[in-house]
C-alpha positions in Angstrom: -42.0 -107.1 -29.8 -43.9 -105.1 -31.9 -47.0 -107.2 -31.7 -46.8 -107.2 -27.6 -46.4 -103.0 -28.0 -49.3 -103.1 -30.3 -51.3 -104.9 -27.7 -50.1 -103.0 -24.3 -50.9 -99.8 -26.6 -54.7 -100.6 -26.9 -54.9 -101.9 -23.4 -53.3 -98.8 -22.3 -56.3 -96.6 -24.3 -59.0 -98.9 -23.0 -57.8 -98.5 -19.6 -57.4 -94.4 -19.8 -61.2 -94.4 -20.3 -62.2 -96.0 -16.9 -60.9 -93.0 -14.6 -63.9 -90.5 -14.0 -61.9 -87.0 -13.9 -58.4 -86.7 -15.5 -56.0 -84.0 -13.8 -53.1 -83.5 -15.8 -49.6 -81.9 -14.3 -48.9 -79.8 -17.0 -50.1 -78.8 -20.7 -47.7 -81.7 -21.9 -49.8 -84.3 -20.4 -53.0 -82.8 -21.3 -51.9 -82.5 -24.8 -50.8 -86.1 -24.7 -54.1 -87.0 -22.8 -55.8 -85.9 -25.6 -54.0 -87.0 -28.7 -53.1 -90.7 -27.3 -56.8 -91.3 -25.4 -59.1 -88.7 -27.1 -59.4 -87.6 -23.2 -60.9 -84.1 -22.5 -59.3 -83.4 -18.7 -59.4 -80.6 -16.0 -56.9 -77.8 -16.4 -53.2 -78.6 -15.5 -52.8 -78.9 -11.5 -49.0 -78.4 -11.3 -47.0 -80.5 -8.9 -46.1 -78.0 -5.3 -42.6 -77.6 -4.6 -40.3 -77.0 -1.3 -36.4 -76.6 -0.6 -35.0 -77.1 2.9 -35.7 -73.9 4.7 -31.4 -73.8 5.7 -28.6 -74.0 3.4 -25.5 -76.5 4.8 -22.1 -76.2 2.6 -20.9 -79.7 1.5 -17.6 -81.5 3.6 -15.8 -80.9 0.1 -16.4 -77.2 0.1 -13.0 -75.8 0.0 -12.2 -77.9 -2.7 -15.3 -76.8 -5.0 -14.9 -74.3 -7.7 -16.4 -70.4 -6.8 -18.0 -70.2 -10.1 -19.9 -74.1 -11.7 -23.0 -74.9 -13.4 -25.1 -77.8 -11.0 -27.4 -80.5 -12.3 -28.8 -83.4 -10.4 -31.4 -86.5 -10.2 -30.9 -90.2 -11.2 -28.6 -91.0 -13.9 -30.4 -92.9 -16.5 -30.5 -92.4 -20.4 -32.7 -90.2 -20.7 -31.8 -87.3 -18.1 -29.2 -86.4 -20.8 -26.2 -86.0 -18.4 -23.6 -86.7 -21.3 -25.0 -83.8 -23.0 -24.6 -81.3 -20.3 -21.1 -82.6 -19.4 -20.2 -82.4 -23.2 -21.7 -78.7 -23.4 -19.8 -77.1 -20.1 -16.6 -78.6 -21.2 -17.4 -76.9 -24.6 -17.2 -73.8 -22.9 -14.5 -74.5 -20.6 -16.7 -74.0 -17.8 -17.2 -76.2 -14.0 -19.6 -78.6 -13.7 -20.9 -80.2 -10.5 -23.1 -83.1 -11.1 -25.5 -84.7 -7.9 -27.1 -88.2 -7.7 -26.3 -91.7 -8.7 -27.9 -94.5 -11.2 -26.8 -97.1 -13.3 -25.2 -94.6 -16.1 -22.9 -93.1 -12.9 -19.8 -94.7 -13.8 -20.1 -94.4 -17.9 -20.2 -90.9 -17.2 -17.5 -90.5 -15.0 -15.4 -92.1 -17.7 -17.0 -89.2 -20.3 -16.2 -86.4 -17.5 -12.2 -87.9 -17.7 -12.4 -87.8 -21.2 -13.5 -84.2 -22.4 -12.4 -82.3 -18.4 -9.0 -84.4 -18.2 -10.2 -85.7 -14.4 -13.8 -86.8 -12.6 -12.7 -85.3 -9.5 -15.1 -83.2 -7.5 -17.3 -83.0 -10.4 -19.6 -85.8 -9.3 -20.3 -85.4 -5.9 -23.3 -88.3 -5.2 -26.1 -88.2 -3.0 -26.9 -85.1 -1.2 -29.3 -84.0 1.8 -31.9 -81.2 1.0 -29.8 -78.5 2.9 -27.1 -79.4 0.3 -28.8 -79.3 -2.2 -29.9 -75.5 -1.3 -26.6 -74.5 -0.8 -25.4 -75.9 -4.5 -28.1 -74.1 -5.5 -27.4 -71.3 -4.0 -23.7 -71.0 -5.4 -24.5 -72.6 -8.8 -24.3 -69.7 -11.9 -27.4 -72.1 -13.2 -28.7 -75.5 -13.3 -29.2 -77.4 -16.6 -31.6 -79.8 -17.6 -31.6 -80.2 -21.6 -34.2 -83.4 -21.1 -38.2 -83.3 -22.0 -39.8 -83.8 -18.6 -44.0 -84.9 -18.4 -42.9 -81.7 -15.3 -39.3 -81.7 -13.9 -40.1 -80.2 -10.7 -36.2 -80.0 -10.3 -36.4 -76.8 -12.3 -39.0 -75.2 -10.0 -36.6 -76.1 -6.9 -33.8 -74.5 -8.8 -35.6 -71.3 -9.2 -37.4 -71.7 -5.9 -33.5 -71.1 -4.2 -32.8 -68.2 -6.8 -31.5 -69.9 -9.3 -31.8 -69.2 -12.8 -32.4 -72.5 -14.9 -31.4 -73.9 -18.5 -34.7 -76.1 -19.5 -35.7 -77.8 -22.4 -38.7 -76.2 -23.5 -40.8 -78.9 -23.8 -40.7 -79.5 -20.5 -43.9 -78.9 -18.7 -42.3 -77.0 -15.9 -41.4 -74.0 -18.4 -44.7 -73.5 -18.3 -44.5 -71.4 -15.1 -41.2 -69.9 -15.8 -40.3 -66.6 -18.0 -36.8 -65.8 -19.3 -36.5 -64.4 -16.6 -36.0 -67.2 -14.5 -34.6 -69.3 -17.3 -32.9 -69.9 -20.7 -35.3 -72.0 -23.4 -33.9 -74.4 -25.3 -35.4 -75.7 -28.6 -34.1 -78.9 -28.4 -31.7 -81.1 -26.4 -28.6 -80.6 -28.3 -25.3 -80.2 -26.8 -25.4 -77.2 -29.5 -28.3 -75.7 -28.2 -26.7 -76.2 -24.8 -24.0 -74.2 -25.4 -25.7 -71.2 -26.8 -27.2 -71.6 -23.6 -24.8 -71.5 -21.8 -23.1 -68.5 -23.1 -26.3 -66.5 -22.9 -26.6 -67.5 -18.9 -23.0 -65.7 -18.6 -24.0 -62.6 -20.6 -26.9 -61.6 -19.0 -27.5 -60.4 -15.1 -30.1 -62.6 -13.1 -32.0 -61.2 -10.3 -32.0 -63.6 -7.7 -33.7 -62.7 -5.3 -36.8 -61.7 -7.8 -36.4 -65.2 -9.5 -36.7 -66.5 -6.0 -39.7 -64.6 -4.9 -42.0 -65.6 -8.3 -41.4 -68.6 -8.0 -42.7 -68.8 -4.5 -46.3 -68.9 -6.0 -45.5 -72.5 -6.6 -45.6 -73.8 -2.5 -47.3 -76.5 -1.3 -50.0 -74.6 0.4 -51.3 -73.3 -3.0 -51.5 -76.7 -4.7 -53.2 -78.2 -1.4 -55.7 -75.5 -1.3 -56.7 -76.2 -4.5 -56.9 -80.3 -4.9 -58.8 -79.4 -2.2 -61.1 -77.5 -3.8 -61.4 -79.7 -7.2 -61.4 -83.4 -5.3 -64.8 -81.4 -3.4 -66.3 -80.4 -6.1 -65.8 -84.0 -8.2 -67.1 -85.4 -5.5 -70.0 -83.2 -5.1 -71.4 -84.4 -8.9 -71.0 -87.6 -8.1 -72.8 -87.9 -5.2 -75.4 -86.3 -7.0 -75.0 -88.7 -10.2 -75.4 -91.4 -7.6 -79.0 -90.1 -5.9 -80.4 -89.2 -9.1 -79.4 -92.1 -11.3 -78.3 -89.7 -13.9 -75.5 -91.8 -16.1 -72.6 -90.6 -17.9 -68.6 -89.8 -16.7 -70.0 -90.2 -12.9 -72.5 -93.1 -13.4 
């Protein structure tokens, strides 16, 4: 295994050199850009976000708590689900968990273990106007994983929604603590301090909402627009004047 790693890893660096311009999504990639291929790139274009412009309360409504913490995406290994389960029933808090994936029913079994019942803790796939009403409601959201982005947190604050984020993540990039609590690592520890401080400060959700409205799609069209043009531009001009190098 080792020997096939070795190999996929220098394919993998040969490979990174062939693409003319590299745009990363955040400083995380660029970093890694750099250290991993010895590639210089564009500044970080970060990813647009959008929530559904209408809120619609789930068919379970009446049986959700008033006060919960929300997460949601696929549930694999490394979205760190057990961790946030592990850390709200720490603090004898609610928990409302979204999505489905392979690790679904291994965590259910975790929720009955440290809650005392699964029940309208996992609530599985949702439509985007659900979404924006868990959102909404939710005291925060909490996503203890390293993301290359995690646009997940930007839709969280996008609604209002203060956000506990790993801060490695590249999304935390464009958020302050005002929109969010940082954590150092992805500890259920760290989790819990977390936690704690989201219920002992006041968020302002409606300012949360309106910075992070810098982050709509028309924004990021406007400019790829503008960089895919001007790439373009030199290398049209590489091509008529026969000048080599990154746009030979």
């Amino acid at each position: 295994m080792r020997a096939v790693i070795a190999w996929l890893q220098r394919w993998d660096r040969v490979a990174a050199q062939r693409p003319d311009v590299m745009i990363p999504i955040s400083r995380v990639v660029q970093e890694r850009a750099q250290q991993y291929y010895g590639r210089q790139t564009e500044p970080p274009l970060y990813p647009p976000v959008s929530l559904a412009a209408q809120a619609t309360a789930p068919a379970n409504e009446s049986k959700l708590p008033q006060k919960f913490f929300f997460t949601w995406g696929r549930h694999v290994a490394y979205k760190q689900f057990d961790t946030v389960i592990r850390a709200v029933a720490a603090v004898r808090g609610s928990l409302i968990i979204a999505g489905e994936g392979p690790q679904t029913a291994a965590l259910q079994s975790l929720a009955e273990q440290v809650f005392g019942a699964a029940d309208n803790i996992f609530v599985g796939k949702i439509t985007d106007e659900e979404l924006r009403w868990y959102l909404e409601h939710a005291e925060a959201t909490v996503f203890p994983q390293e993301e290359d982005f995690g646009i997940v947190m930007l839709e969280s604050v996008l609604a209002g929604c203060p956000v506990i984020a790993n801060e490695k993540s590249g999304a935390t990039e464009l958020l302050t603590s005002k929109d969010a609590v940082f954590l150092p690592d992805s500890s259920v520890e760290s989790v819990v301090s977390a936690l704690h401080e989201i219920g002992n400060n006041s968020w302002e959700r409606l300012d949360i909402q309106r910075r992070a409205r810098q982050y709509a799609g028309v924004r990021f069209s406007q400019e790829w627009k503008r960089q895919l043009e001007g790439h373009w531009e030199k290398h049209t001009q590489a091509l008529q004047t026969g000048v080599k190098g990154n746009y030979e």
